[in-house]
C-alpha distance (Angstrom), angle and dihedral (degrees) to the residues before:
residue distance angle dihedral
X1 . . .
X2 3.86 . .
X3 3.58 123.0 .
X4 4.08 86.0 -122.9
X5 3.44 93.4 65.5
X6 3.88 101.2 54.3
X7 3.93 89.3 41.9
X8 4.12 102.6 118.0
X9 3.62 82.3 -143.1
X10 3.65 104.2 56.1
X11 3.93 83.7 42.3
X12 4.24 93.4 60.8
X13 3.99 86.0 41.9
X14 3.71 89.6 67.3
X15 3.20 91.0 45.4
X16 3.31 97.8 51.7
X17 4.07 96.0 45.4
X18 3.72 85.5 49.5
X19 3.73 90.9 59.9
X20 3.79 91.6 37.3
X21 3.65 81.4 60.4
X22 3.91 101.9 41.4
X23 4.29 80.3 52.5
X24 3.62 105.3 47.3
X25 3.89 100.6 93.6
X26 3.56 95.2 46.2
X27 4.03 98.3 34.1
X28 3.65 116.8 21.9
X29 3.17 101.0 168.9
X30 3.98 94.6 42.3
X31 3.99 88.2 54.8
X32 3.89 96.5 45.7
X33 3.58 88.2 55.3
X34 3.66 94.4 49.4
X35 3.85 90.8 34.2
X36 4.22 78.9 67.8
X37 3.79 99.9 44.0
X38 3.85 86.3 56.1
X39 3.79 97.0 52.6
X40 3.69 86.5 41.7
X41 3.83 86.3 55.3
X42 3.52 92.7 53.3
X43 3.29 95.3 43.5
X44 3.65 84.6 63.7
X45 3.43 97.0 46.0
X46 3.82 100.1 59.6
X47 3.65 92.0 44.0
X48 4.14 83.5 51.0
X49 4.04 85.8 45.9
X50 3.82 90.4 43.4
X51 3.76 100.9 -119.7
X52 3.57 106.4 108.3
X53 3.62 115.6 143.2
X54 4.07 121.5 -124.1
């Protein structure tokens, strides 16, 4: 099992996208925002794990 995947961070950005995505219909503007929190998360969490990509 990766790193990535037991990362707390990279755990609450799914979470996050997958409400992003359950919203977008009914709150755009709401999801986009979270949409970027969670890929700012997991950003974060493969530069934590070490596997960012240059």
């Amino acid at each position: 099992m990766s790193t990535l995947s037991k990362n707390p961070a990279a755990s609450q950005a799914r979470r996050i996208a997958v409400n992003a995505y359950s919203r977008r219909e009914r709150e755009p503007v709401a999801a986009f925002h979270q949409w970027e929190l969670a890929a700012n998360l997991l950003r974060l969490a493969h530069m934590a794990a070490g596997t960012a990509s240059q």
